[in-house]
C-alpha positions in Angstrom: -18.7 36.4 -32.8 -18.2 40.3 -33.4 -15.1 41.6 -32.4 -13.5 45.1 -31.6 -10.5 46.9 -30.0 -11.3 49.4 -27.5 -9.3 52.1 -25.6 -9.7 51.8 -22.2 -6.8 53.6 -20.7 -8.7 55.2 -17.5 -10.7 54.8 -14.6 -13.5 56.5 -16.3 -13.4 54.8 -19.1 -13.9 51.5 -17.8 -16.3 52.6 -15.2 -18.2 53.9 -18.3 -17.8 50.9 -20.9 -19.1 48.2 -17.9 -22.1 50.3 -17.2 -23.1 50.7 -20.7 -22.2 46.8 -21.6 -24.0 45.4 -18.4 -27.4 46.5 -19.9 -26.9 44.1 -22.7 -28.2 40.3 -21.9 -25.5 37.9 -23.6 -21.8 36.8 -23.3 -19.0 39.3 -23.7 -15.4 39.0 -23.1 -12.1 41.0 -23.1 -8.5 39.6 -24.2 -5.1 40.6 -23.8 -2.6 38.5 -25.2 -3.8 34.9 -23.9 -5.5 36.2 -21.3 -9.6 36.6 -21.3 -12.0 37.8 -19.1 -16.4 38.3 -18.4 -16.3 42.2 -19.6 -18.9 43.1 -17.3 -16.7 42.1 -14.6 -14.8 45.4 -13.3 -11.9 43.7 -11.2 -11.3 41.5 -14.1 -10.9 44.4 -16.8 -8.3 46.1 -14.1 -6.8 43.8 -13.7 -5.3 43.3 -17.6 -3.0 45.6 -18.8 -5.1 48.7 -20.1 -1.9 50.8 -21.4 -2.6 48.4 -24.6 -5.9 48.5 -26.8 -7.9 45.1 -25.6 -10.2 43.2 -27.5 -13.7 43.2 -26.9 -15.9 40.2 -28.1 -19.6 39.9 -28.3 -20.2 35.8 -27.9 -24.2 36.0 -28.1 -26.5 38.5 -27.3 -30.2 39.4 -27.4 -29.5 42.6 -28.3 -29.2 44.0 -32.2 -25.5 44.4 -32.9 -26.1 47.9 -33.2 -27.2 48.3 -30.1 -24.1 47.3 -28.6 -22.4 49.1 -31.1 -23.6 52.2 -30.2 -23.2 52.1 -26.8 -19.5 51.0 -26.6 -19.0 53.5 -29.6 -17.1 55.7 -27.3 -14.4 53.4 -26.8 -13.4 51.8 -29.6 -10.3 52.7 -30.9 
Protein backbone atom coordinates (compact mmCIF):
# COMPACT_ATOMS: atom_id res chain seq x y z
CA UNK A 1 0.00 0.00 0.00
CA UNK A 2 1.29 3.58 -1.30
CA UNK A 3 -0.04 6.36 0.32
CA UNK A 4 -0.33 10.27 -0.21
CA UNK A 5 -2.08 13.49 0.93
CA UNK A 6 -3.78 15.34 -1.57
CA UNK A 7 -5.40 18.81 -1.80
CA UNK A 8 -8.64 18.64 -2.95
CA UNK A 9 -10.21 21.86 -1.87
CA UNK A 10 -12.58 22.49 -5.04
CA UNK A 11 -15.04 21.31 -7.36
CA UNK A 12 -12.46 21.20 -10.09
CA UNK A 13 -10.19 19.52 -8.35
CA UNK A 14 -12.06 16.59 -7.56
CA UNK A 15 -13.80 16.53 -10.80
CA UNK A 16 -10.21 16.39 -12.11
CA UNK A 17 -8.47 13.87 -9.61
CA UNK A 18 -11.66 11.08 -10.21
CA UNK A 19 -11.18 11.36 -13.99
CA UNK A 20 -7.63 10.91 -14.00
CA UNK A 21 -7.76 7.99 -11.07
CA UNK A 22 -10.75 6.17 -12.83
CA UNK A 23 -8.45 5.16 -15.75
CA UNK A 24 -6.33 3.19 -13.37
CA UNK A 25 -7.68 -0.70 -12.91
CA UNK A 26 -7.11 -1.49 -8.95
CA UNK A 27 -8.35 -0.42 -5.50
CA UNK A 28 -8.02 3.09 -4.30
CA UNK A 29 -9.42 4.75 -1.29
CA UNK A 30 -9.67 8.13 0.46
CA UNK A 31 -9.61 8.77 4.44
CA UNK A 32 -10.46 11.43 6.66
CA UNK A 33 -10.06 10.77 10.17
CA UNK A 34 -11.82 7.26 10.51
CA UNK A 35 -13.73 7.70 7.76
CA UNK A 36 -12.79 5.90 4.20
CA UNK A 37 -14.16 5.85 0.91
CA UNK A 38 -13.84 4.07 -3.10
CA UNK A 39 -11.86 7.25 -4.59
CA UNK A 40 -13.37 6.85 -7.83
CA UNK A 41 -16.55 7.39 -6.24
CA UNK A 42 -17.48 11.34 -6.70
CA UNK A 43 -20.42 11.57 -3.99
CA UNK A 44 -18.28 9.80 -1.65
CA UNK A 45 -15.15 12.24 -1.99
CA UNK A 46 -17.91 15.19 -1.38
CA UNK A 47 -19.05 14.11 0.90
CA UNK A 48 -15.71 14.13 3.43
CA UNK A 49 -14.56 17.15 4.63
CA UNK A 50 -12.27 18.64 1.77
CA UNK A 51 -11.17 21.92 3.76
CA UNK A 52 -8.52 19.33 5.27
CA UNK A 53 -5.72 17.44 3.14
CA UNK A 54 -7.20 13.64 2.73
CA UNK A 55 -5.31 10.63 2.27
CA UNK A 56 -5.19 8.88 -0.83
CA UNK A 57 -4.28 5.07 -0.86
CA UNK A 58 -3.39 2.93 -3.72
CA UNK A 59 -4.57 -0.83 -2.42
CA UNK A 60 -3.52 -2.81 -5.71
CA UNK A 61 -3.22 -1.75 -9.08
CA UNK A 62 -2.23 -3.01 -12.56
CA UNK A 63 -0.79 0.08 -13.23
CA UNK A 64 3.19 1.04 -12.58
CA UNK A 65 3.17 3.23 -9.51
CA UNK A 66 4.37 5.87 -11.55
CA UNK A 67 1.66 5.99 -13.55
CA UNK A 68 -0.55 6.76 -10.94
CA UNK A 69 1.84 9.06 -9.69
CA UNK A 70 1.87 11.11 -12.37
CA UNK A 71 -1.47 11.50 -13.02
CA UNK A 72 -2.61 12.50 -9.44
CA UNK A 73 0.69 14.63 -9.37
CA UNK A 74 -1.44 17.76 -9.50
CA UNK A 75 -2.93 17.19 -6.29
CA UNK A 76 -0.79 16.17 -3.95
CA UNK A 77 -0.03 18.39 -1.39
Amino acid sequence: MKTYMLDLNSIEKVKGFVSAIEKFDGYFDMATGRYVVDAKSIMGIFSMDLSKKVEFRILETDAQISEVEAAIAPYIA
